[in-house]
C-alpha positions in Angstrom: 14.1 15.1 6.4 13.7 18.3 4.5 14.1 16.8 0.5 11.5 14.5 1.5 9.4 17.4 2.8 10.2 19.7 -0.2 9.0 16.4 -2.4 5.6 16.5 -0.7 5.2 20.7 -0.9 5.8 20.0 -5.0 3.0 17.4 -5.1 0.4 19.7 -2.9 1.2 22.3 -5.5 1.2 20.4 -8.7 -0.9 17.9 -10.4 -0.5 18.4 -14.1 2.8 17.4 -15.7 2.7 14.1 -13.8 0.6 12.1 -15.6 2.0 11.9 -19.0 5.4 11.2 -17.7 4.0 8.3 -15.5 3.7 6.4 -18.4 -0.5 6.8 -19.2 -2.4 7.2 -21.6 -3.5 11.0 -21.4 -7.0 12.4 -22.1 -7.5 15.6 -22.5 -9.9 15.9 -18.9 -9.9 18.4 -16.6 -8.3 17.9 -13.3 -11.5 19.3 -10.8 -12.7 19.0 -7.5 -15.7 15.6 -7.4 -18.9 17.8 -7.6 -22.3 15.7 -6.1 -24.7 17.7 -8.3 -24.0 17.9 -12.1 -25.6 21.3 -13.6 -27.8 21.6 -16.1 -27.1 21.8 -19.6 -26.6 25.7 -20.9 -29.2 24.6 -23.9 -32.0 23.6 -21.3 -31.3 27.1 -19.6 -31.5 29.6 -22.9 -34.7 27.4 -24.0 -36.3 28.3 -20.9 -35.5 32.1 -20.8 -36.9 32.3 -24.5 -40.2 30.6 -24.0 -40.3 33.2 -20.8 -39.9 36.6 -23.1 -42.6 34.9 -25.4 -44.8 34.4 -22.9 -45.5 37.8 -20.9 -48.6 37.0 -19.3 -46.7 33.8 -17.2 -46.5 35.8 -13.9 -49.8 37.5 -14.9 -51.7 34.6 -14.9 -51.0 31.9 -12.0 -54.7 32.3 -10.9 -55.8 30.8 -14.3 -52.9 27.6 -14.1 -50.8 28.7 -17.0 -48.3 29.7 -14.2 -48.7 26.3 -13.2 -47.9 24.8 -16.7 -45.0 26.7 -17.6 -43.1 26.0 -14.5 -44.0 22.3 -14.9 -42.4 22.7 -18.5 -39.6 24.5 -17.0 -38.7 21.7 -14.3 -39.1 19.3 -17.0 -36.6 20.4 -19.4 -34.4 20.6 -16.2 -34.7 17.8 -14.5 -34.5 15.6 -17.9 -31.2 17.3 -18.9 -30.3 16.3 -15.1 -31.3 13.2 -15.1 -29.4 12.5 -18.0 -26.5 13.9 -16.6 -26.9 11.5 -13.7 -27.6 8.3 -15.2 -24.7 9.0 -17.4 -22.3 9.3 -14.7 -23.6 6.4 -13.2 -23.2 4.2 -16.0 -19.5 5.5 -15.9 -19.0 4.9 -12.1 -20.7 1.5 -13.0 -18.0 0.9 -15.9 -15.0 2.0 -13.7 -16.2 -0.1 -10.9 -16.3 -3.3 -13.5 -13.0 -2.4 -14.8 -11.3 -2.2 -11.0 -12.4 -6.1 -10.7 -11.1 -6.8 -13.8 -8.2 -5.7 -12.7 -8.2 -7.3 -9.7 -9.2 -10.8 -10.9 -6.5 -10.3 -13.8 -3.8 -9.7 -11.4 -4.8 -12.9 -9.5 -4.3 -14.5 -12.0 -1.3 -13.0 -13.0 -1.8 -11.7 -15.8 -0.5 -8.3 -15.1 -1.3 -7.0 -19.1 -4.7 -7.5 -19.0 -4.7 -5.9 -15.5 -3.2 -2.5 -16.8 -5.3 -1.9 -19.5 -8.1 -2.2 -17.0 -6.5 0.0 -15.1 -6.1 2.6 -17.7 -9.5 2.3 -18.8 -10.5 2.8 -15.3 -8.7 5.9 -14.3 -9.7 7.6 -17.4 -13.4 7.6 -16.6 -12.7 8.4 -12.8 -11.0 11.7 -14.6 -14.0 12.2 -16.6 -16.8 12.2 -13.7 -14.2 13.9 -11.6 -14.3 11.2 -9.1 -11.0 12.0 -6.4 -11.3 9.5 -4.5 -11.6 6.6 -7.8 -8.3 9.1 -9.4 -6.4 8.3 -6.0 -7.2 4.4 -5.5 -6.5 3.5 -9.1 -3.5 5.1 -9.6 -2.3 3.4 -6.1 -3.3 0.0 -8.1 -1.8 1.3 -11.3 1.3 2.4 -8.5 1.5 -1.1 -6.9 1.3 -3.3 -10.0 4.5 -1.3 -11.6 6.2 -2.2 -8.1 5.5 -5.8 -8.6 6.8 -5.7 -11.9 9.9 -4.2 -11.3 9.1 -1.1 -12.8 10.0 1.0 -10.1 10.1 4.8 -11.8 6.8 4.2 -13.2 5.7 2.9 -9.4 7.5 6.4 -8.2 5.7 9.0 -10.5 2.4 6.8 -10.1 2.5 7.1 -6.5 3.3 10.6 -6.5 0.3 11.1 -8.7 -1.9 9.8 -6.4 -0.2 12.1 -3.2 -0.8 15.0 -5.4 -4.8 14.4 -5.4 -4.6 13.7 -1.6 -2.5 16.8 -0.6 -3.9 19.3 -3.2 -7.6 18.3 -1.9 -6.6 19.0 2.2 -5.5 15.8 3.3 -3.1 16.4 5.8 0.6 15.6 5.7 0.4 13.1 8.1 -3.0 11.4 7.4 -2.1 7.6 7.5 -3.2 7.2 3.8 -0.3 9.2 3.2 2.4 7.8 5.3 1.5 4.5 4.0 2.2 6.3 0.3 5.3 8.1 1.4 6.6 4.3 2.8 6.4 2.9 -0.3 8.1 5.4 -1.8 10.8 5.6 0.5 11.1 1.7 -0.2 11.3 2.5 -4.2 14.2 5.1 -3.4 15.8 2.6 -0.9 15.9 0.0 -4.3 16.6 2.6 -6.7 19.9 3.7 -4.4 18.7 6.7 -3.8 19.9 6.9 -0.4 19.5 10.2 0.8 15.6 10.4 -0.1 15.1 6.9 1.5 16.6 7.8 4.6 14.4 11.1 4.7 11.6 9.3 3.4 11.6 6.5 6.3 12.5 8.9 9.3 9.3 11.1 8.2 7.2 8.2 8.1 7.9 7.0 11.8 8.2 10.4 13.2 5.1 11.3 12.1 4.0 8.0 13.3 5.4 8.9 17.0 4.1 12.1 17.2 0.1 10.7 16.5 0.8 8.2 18.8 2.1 10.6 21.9 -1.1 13.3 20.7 -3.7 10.2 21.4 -2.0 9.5 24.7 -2.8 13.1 25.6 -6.6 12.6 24.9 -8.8 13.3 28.0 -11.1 10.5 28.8 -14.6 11.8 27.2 -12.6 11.3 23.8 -11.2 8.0 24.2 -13.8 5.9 21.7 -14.1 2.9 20.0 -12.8 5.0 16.9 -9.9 6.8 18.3 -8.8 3.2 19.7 -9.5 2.2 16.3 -7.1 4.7 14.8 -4.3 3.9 17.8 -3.9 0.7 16.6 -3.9 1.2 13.1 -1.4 4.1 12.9 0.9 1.7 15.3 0.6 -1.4 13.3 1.3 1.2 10.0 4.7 2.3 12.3 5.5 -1.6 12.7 5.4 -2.2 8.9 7.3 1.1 9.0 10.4 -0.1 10.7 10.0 -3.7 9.3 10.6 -1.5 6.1 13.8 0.7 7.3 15.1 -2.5 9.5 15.3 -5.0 5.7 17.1 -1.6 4.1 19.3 -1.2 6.9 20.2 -4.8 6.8 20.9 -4.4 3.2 23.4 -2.3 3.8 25.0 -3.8 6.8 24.0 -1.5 9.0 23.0 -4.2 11.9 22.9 -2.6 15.2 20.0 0.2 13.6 18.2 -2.5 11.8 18.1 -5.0 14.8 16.6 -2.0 16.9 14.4 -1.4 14.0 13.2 -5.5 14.1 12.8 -5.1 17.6 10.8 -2.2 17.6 8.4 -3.8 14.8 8.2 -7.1 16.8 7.2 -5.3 20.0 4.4 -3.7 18.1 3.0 -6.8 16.5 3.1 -8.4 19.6 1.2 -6.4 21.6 -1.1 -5.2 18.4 -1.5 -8.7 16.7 -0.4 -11.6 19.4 2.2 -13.7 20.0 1.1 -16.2 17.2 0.2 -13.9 14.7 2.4 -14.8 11.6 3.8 -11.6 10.5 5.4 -11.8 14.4 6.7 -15.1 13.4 8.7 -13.6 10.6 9.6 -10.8 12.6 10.5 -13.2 15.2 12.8 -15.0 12.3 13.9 -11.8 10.9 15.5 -10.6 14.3 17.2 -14.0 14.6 18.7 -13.5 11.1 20.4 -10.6 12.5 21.3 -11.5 15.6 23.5 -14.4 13.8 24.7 -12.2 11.6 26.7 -10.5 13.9 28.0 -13.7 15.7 25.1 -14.0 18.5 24.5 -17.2 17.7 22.8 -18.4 20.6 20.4 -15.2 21.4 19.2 -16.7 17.8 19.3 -19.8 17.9 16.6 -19.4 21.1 14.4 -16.6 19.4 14.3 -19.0 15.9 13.2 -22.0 18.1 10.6 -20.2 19.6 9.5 -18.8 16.6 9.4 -22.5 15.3 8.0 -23.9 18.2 4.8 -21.0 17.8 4.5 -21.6 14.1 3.9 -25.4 14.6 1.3 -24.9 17.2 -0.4 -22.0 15.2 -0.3 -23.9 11.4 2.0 -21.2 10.1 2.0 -21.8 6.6 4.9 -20.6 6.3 6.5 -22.9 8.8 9.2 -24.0 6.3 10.8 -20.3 6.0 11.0 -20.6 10.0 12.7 -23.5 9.5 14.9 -23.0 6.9 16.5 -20.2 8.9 16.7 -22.4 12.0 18.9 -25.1 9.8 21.3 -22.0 8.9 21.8 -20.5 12.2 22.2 -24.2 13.5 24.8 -24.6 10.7 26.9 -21.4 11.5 26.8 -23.2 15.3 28.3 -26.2 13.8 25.5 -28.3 14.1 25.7 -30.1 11.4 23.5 -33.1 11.8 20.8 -30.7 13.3 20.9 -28.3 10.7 20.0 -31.0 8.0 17.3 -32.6 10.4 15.9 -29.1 9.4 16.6 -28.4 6.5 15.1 -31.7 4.8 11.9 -30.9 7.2 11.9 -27.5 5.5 12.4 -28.5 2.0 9.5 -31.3 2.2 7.2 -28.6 3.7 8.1 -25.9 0.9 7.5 -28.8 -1.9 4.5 -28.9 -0.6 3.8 -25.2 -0.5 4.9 -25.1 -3.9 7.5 -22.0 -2.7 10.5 -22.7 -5.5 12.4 -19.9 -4.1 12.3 -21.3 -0.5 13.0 -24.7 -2.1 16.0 -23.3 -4.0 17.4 -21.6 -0.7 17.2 -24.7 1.2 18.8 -27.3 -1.0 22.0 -24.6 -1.1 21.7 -24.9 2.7 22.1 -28.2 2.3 24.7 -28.0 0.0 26.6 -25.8 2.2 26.4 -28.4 5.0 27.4 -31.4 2.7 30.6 -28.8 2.1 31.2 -28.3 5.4 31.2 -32.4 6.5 34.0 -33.0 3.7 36.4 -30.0 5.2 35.8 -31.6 9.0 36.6 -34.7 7.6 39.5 -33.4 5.7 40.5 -31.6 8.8 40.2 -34.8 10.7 42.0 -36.9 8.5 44.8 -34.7 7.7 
């Protein structure tokens, strides 16, 4: 776990350099600290200290109210340079807040272009008010839409931008914020073969999950609120998605015992976090099963997958045709044949519907695999 540490003491350390090589378009702004209070301008300062020296008798003569009108002067050429200064930055804030849901609407509707150059626009201006916490969340969005697109060393540097503004401004190591960062850049290693770093990357993440979870165990009584509840179950459901994560890169790689430990450990979680009908534990549920068939226990599978399916139609999963899909495969490694394309045509009429072409495609080569599997048994039986 030490390379991932030594990646997170470079990004508490260092915040320029990244952002050109990320890919963005740079301005030349000053990486600051968010300040509440703008200060006023130097011009409205030096007017004020030359109208004092021409003006001797202003302390001299409060009594008569020209003490009284000067310092009314004064706070006006202060509080107008001010309260430019403010309405400024709040038409900025304004600007980058329109540009965010410009973003956002562009991405639903998939046009992932448009959604960038929002994006852009938008982290510039959060530079130029100095606004941390608008710098981190947009270069997260600017870090996720690369991932979506594939563009997973843009998604790496962009990501690390936005660890570098959480660490270098106190956020501590294992803050949830930044275990949910460092898992998706453990996942980006895990696809870019970078095995070493992944490995680190994921074992930091749920270790530093475990050891918030045993510390709120340990609280005394007076301290167990609705908010440290509140924090329980989010930094266990974060250590679920955590080992869902490791569990689909372990299976990648055949390594089946650690990622059906990893499954199991998720599904616990979700479980006891989210219910028994929830549909991520469906698909953990399904998941599991996967794995279990995969290394030959067919019928620990096959009853997990039925009850996953037997959930998922009383809950409306709408997913209910992935469910199914895989029950039609672990049914055809059995040798159920006829079962297995009961399913699979239930499946494939439910994913039509969903409109889910990649489920569709996976299910009609299930069923081609089947068709292929009735001509050899009749081969078999004729020969």
């Amino acid at each position: 776990m030490a390379a991932y540490r030594a990646v997170l003491a470079v990004l508490r350390r260092t915040q320029s350099g990244i952002f050109g090589s990320a890919g963005l378009r740079r301005r030349s702004i000053a990486v600051q600290s968010f300040s509440v209070t703008s200060q006023p301008e130097a011009g409205a300062s030096s007017r004020c200290l030359i109208a004092q020296s021409r003006h001797g008798h202003f302390r001299r003569n409060v009594q008569t109210g020209a003490g009284v009108l000067w310092a009314a002067v004064a706070f006006s050429l202060f509080s107008s340079s001010e309260e430019n200064k403010r309405d400024e930055a709040q038409k900025k804030e304004d600007e980058m807040i329109l540009l965010l849901k410009k973003a956002k609407l562009s991405i639903h509707r998939g046009q992932m272009q448009a959604a960038s150059s929002f994006l852009h626009q938008a982290v510039a201006l959060a530079h130029q008010t100095h606004n941390t916490q608008a710098i981190i969340y947009t270069y997260s969005q600017m870090a996720n839409l690369a991932y979506v697109q594939g563009q997973l060393e843009n998604a790496e540097k962009l990501f690390k931008a936005a660890m570098s503004f959480m660490l270098s401004g106190g956020t501590p190591e294992d803050d949830n914020a930044v275990i949910e960062m460092s898992l998706k850049l453990a996942t980006i290693y895990a696809e870019r073969n970078k095995a070493e770093l992944a490995e680190h990357g994921f074992k930091f993440c749920t270790e530093s999950l475990e050891a918030k979870l045993e510390k709120h165990k340990e609280l005394p009584a007076e301290k167990q609120t609705e908010e440290a509840e509140a924090l329980r179950k989010e930094t266990r459901l974060l250590l679920g998605l955590c080992l869902d994560s490791r569990a689909r890169y372990r299976a990648s790689n055949l390594h089946l015992n650690h990622a059906r430990e990893d499954y199991q450990g998720a599904l616990n979680i979700c479980r006891q976090e989210q219910g028994e009908t929830h549909p991520q534990t469906l698909v953990l549920m399904s998941d599991l099963a996967t794995i279990l068939d995969l290394q030959g226990r067919h019928d620990e599978a096959l009853v997990l997958i039925q009850q996953a399916v037997d959930l998922s139609r009383a809950a409306g999963h709408l997913e209910q045709h992935v469910l199914l899909g895989n029950m039609a495969g672990i049914l055809l490694h059995t040798g159920r044949l006829e079962d297995s394309v009961r399913f699979y045509q239930e499946a494939l009429s439910l994913a039509q519907q969903a409109g889910d072409q990649e489920a569709v495609h996976s299910i009609q080569e299930g069923l081609k695999e089947v068709k292929k599997r009735r001509s050899q048994s009749k081969d078999e039986a004729a020969g």
